[in-house]
C-alpha positions as CSV (number, residue, x, y, z in Angstrom):
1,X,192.1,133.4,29.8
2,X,188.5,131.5,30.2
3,X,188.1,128.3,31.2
4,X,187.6,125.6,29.5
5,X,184.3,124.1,29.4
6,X,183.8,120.8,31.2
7,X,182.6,118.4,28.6
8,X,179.3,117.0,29.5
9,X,178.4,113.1,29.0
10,X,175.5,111.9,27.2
11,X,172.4,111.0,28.7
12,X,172.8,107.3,28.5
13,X,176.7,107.7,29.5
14,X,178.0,107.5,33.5
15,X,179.9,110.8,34.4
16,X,183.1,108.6,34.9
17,X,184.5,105.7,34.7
18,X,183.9,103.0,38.1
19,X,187.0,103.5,40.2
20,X,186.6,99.4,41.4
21,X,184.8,98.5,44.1
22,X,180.9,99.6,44.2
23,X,179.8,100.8,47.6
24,X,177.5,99.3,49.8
25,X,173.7,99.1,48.5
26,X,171.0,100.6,51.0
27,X,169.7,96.9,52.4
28,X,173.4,95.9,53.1
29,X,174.7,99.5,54.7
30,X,171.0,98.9,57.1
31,X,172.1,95.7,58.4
32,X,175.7,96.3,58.3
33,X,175.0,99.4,60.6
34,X,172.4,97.3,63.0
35,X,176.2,95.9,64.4
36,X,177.6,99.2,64.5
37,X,174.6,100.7,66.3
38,X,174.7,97.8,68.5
39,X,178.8,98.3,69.6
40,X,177.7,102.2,69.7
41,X,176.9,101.2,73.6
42,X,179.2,101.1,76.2
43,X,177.0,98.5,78.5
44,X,176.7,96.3,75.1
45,X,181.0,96.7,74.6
46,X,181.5,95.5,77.9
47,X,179.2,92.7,77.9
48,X,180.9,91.5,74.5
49,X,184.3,91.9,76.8
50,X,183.0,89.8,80.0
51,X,181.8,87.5,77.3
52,X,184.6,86.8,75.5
53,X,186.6,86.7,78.4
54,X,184.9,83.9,80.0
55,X,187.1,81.0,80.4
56,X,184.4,78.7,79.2
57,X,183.6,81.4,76.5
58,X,179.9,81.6,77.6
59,X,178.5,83.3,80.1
60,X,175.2,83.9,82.4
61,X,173.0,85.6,82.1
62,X,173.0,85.7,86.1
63,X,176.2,86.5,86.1
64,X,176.5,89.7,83.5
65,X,173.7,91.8,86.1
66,X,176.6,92.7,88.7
67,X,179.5,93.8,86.8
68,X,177.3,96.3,85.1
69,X,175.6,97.1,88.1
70,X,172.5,97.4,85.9
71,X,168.5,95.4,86.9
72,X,168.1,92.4,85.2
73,X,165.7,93.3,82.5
74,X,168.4,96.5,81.2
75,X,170.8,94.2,80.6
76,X,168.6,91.3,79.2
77,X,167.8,94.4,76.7
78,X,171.2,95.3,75.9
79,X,171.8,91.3,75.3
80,X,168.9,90.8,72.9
81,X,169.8,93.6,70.9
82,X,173.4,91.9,70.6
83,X,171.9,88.6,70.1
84,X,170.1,90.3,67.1
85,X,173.3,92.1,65.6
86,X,174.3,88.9,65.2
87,X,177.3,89.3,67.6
88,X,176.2,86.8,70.7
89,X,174.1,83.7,70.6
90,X,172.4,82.8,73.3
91,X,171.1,79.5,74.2
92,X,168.3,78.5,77.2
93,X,169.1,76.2,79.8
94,X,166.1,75.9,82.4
95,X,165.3,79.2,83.4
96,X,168.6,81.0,82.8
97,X,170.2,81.9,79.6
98,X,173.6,81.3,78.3
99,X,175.2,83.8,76.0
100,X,178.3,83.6,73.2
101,X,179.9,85.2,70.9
102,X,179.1,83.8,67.6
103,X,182.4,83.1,65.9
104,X,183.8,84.9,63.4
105,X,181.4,88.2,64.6
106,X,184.5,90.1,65.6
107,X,186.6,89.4,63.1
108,X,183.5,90.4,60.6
109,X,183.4,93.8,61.6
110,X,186.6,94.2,61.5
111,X,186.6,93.2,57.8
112,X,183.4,95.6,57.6
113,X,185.7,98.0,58.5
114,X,188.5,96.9,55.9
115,X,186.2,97.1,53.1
116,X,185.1,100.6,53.7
């Protein structure tokens, strides 16, 4: 027995019907992966982590060189790229910078997650 032949749409037609949801578009998939790419680093994880565990929820900059055990400039790197994943702010006091998370960051890639 042959079989049957799969009927082909017309030109103008989609294939099939949308099952719901569309996926992500190029532009939002780019910056939506800048965050990913971002967490991707174990330094940049556990700056996020002495970040967020900061009492005062901020923290030094001067003060996130020694846990790391990393130069000054490597982990002002590592912060910066944070800063623009949108996960930390960071705010200048005199000569030393203050970082945060920015709220809601977490709990947005989380609900990137969801939504995949």
């Amino acid at each position: 027995m042959e079989p049957l032949p799969t009927p082909t749409p017309a030109p103008d037609q989609p294939c099939c019907a949308p099952k719901g949801t569309a996926a992500l578009g190029a532009e939002e998939a780019k910056r939506k992966a800048l965050v990913f790419k971002a967490l991707a680093d174990p330094n940049r994880l556990r700056l996020l982590s002495i970040v967020r565990a900061e009492p005062s929820g901020e923290s030094c900059v001067c003060d996130l060189t020694g846990p790391l055990e990393l130069g000054q400039p490597t982990v002002s790197h590592h912060l910066k790229v944070l800063v623009d994943a949108g996960l930390l702010h960071r705010e200048k006091r005199g000569t030393w910078a203050y970082y945060s998370l920015v709220p809601g960051a977490l709990d947005d890639v989380a609900g990137i997650l969801a939504q995949l």
